[in-house]
Legacy VTK file of the C-alpha trace (Angstrom):
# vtk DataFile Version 3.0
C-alpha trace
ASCII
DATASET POLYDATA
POINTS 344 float
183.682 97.688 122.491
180.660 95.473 122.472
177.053 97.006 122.649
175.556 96.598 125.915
171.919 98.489 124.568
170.524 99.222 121.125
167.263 101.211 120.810
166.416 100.871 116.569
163.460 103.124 116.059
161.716 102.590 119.004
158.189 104.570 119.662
156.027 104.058 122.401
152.517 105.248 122.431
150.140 105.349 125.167
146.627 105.914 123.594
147.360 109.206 121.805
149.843 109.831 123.471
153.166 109.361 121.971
155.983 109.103 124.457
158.760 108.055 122.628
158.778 109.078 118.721
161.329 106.626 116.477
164.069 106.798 119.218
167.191 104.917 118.351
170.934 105.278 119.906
173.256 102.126 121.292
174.658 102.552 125.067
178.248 100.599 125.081
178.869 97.889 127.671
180.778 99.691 130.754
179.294 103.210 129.579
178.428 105.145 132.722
175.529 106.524 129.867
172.930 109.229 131.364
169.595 109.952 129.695
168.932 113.548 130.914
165.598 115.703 130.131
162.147 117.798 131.764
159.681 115.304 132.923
157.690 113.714 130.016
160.201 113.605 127.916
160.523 110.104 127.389
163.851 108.997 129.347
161.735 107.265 131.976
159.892 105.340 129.593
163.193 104.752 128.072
164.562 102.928 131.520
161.192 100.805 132.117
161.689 99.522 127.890
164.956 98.536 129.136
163.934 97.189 132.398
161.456 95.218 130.703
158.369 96.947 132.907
156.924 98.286 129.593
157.648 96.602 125.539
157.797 98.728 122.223
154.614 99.819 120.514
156.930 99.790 117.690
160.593 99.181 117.160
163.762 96.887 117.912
165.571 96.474 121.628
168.307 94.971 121.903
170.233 93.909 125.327
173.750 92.412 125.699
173.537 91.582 121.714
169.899 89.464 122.299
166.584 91.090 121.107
164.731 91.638 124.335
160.899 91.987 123.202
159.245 89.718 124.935
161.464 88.870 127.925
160.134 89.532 131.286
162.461 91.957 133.716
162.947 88.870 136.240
164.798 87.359 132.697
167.135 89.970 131.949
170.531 90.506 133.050
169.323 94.155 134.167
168.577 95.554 138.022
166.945 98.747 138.646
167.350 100.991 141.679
164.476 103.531 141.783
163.839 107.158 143.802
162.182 105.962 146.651
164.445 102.846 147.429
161.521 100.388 147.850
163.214 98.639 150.819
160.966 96.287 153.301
160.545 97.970 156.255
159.872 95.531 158.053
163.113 92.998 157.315
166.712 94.116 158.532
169.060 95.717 155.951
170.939 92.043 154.966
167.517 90.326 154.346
166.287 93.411 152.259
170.121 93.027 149.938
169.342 89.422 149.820
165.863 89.518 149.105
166.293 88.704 145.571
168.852 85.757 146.225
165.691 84.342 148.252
163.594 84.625 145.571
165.414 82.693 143.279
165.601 79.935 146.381
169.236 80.258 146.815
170.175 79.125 150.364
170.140 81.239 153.295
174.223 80.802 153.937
175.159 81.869 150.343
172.872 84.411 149.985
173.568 86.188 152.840
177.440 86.046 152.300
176.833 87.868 149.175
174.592 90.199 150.531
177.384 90.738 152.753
179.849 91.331 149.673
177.352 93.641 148.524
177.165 95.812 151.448
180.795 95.915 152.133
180.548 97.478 148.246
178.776 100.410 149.059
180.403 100.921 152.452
177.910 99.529 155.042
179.675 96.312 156.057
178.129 96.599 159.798
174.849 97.497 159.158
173.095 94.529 158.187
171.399 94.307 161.636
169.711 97.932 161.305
166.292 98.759 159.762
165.499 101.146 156.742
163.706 103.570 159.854
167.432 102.971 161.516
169.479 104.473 158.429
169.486 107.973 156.689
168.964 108.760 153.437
172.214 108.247 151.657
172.120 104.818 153.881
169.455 103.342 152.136
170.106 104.518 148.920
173.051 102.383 149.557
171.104 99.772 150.577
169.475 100.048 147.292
172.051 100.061 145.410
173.625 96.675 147.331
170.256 95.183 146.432
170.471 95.688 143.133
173.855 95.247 142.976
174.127 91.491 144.655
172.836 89.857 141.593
175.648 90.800 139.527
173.487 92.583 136.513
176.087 93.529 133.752
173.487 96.570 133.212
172.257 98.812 136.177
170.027 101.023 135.455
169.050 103.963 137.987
165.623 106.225 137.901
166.495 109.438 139.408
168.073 107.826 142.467
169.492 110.623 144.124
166.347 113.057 143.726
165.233 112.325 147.088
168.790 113.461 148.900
169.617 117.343 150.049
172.319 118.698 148.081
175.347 117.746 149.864
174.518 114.209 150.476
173.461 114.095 146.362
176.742 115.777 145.578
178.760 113.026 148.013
176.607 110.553 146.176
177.691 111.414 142.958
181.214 110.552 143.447
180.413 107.747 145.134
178.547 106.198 142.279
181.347 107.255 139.867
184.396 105.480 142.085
181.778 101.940 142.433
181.286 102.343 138.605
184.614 102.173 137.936
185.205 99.968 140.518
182.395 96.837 139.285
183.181 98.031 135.296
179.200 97.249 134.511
177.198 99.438 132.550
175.302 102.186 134.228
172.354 104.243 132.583
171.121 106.744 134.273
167.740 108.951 134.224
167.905 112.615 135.720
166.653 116.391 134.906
169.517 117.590 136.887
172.114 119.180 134.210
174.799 119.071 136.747
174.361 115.455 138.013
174.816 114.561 134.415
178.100 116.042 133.361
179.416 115.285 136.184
179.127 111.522 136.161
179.019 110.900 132.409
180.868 109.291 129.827
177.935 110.340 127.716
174.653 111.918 127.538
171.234 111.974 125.576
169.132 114.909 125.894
165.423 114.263 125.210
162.982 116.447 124.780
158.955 115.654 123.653
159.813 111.918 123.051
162.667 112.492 120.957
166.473 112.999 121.427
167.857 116.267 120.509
171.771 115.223 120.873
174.365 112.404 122.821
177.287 113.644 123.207
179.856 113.734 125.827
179.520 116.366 128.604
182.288 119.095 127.511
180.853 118.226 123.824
177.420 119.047 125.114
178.009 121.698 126.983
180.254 123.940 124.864
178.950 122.644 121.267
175.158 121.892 121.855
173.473 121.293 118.522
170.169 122.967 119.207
168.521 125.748 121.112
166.939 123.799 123.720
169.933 121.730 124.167
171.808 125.054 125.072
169.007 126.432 126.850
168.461 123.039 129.189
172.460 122.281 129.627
174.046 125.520 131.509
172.590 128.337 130.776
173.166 129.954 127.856
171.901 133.009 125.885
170.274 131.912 122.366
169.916 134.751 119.997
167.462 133.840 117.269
168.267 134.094 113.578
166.564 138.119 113.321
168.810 138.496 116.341
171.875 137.536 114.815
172.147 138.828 111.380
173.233 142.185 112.079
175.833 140.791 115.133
177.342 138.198 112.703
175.752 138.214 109.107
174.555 135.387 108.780
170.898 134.431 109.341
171.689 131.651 111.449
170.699 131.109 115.324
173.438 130.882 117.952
174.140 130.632 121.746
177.050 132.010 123.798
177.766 131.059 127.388
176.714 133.323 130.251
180.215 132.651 131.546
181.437 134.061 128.308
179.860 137.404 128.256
182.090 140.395 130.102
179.973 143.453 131.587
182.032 146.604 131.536
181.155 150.242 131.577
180.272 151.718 127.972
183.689 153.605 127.248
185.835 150.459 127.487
187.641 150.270 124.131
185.958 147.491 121.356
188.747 145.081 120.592
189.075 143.220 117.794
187.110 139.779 117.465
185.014 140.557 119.551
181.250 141.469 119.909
179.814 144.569 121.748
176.484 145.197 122.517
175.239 148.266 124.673
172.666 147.823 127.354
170.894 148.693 130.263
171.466 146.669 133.881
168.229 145.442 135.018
170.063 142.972 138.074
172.567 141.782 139.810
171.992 138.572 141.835
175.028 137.806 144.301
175.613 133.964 144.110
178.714 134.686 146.231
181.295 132.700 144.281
180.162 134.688 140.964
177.648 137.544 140.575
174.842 137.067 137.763
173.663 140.321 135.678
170.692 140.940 133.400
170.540 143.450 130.883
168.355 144.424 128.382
169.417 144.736 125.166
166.217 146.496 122.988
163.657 143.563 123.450
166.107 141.028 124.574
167.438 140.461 127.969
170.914 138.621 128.256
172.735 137.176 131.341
175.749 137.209 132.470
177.798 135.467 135.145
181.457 137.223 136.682
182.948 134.638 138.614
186.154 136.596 139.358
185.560 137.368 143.078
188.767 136.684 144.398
189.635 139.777 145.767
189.068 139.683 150.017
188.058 143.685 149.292
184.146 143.704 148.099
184.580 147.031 146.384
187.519 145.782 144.562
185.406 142.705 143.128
184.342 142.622 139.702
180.925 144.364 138.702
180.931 145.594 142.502
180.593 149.188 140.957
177.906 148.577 139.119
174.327 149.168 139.781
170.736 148.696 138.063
169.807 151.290 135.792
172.912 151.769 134.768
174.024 152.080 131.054
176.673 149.078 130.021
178.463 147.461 127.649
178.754 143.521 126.463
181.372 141.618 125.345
182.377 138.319 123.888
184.925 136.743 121.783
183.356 135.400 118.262
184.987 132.164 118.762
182.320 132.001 121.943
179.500 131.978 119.675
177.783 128.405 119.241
175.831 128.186 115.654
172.375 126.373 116.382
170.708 124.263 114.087
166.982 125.519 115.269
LINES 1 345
344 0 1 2 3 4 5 6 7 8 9 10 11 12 13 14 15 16 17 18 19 20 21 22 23 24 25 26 27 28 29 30 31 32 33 34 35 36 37 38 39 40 41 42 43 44 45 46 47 48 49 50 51 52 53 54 55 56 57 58 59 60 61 62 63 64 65 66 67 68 69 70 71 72 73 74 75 76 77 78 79 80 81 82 83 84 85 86 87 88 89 90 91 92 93 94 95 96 97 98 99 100 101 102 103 104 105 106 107 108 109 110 111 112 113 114 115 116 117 118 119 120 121 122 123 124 125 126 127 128 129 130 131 132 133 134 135 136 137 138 139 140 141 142 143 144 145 146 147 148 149 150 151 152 153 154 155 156 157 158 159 160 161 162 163 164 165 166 167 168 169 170 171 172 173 174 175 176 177 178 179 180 181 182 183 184 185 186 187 188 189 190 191 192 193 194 195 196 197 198 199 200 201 202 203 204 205 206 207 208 209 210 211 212 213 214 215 216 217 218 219 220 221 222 223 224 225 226 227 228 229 230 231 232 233 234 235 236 237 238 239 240 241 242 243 244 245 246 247 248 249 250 251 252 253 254 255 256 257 258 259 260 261 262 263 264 265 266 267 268 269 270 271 272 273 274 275 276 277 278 279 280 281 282 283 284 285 286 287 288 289 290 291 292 293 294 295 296 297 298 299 300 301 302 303 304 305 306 307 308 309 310 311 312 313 314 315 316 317 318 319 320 321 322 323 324 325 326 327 328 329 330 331 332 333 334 335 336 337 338 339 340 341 342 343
């Protein structure tokens, strides 16, 4: 598989401010490849390097096999749909798709029928006619995306394009931009600080954190092997025990993570079974989420969570952890093969 991106020890600096620190990875051409992080940790400033909007203070780039320094966006075979759509509010939704096309003097017939093609794409075929103040907000992010799209980039990139959308309409979004990525076959990076929009869409993911990247991996990899505490801390939730905490659990001075998911909350007299952990606590909470149930206990200085997702049962009493309250004395299990070694 040919390289679609190549970052080779890229920094970018900004005064003294350093927002990306000797940053290198390669995104494959048709990679649906997410860059996922807090704000300011350099996955932005990642996109615009690509996009061409900002160059390298230091450092190769690499597009579709060319070195890119140098070459303005308008010259690379990259589109970028942004948050806030951009869309002209004052031209219909088929001159907004084909607003490019016009730039680049192509004439009004042609461009139009491929603004068309593009629209049909993202499943607005009939809307050409409207206005952005006529559409909703997963509308135009279509539109943006049909704008983007009609210029046939082999690279899209998108900036937190869903941020903007309640949850249902960014969860419908999400599949929809995983069926029209398989669909077109182009490469798609994507910037977000939503863990879940990321493993869902992925084929792979870069964590950054303070302008560097802590791991790329593929989502399952990610999420049940993460490398380093704050990659287990920022994708799920997991409880990291530090390396004081763990010696006398596992013997070895060594930090590690287990799941929340992973950790079982019974009563204290429940039997210890072998290969397994067992910790004794006290219940500080219990948050009803309503598919699962999330519980805190403190264990000496430490408080660990907990999520029972078992709620099956139709009778509430009959659920799991219904019976238990806060202030209550319990006990905390998991299997040894849950426990994720850290390297920090």
């Amino acid at each position: 598989m040919s390289v679609a991106i190549e970052f080779k020890d890229i920094s970018k600096r900004y005064g003294d401010v350093t927002a990306l620190d000797h940053v290198s990875f390669r995104v494959e051409e048709g990679e649906f490849f997410s860059m996922l992080g807090p704000s300011g940790s350099g996955k932005t400033t990642s996109l615009r390097l690509m996009a061409g909007f900002e160059q390298p203070s230091s450092g190769n780039l690499a597009l579709l096999g060319q070195e890119a320094a140098g070459t303005p966006p308008y010259a690379r075979d990259v589109n970028t749909v942004f948050q806030d759509y951009a869309l002209f509010p004052h031209m219909n939704v088929l001159d907004n798709v084909a607003y490019g096309l016009m730039v680049r003097k192509m004439a009004k017939a042609e461009r139009h029928a491929l603004a068309q093609e593009a629209l049909a794409m993202v499943a607005l075929p009939d809307h050409g006619n409207r206005t952005p103040a006529q559409l909703s907000g997963g509308q135009r992010q279509r539109v943006a995306l049909a704008r983007a799209l009609v210029n046939r980039p082999r690279i899209l990139l998108l900036d937190e394009p869903l941020g903007a959308l309640d949850l249902k309409l960014r969860e419908q979004m999400q599949v929809e931009l995983k069926v029209l990525h398989r669909k077109l076959g182009i490469t798609f990076v994507y910037v977000t600080h939503d863990q879940g929009e990321a493993l869902s869409m992925s084929d792979r993911i870069a964590v950054f954190n303070n302008g560097r990247i802590e791991q790329i991996a593929t989502p399952r990899e990610l999420y049940y092997r993460p490398r380093t505490r704050f990659v287990a801390d920022f994708v799920g939730s997991s409880n990291v025990f530090t390396a004081d905490l763990a010696e006398p659990l596992c013997g070895k001075r060594q930090a590690f993570a287990v799941r929340q998911e992973n950790i079982h909350v019974t009563k204290p007299d429940a039997p210890k079974v072998a290969g397994q952990v067992q910790l004794e606590g006290e219940l500080l909470a219990v948050q009803f989420l309503g598919a699962s149930q999330r519980l805190e206990i403190k264990v000496g200085s430490h408080v660990i969570t907990a999520l029972q997702s078992d709620n099956t049962s139709t009778v509430p009493s009959q659920q799991p952890g219904a019976d238990l309250q806060p202030g209550q004395t319990v006990a905390l299990h998991w299997a040894e093969q849950h426990m994720v070694m850290l390297d920090d």
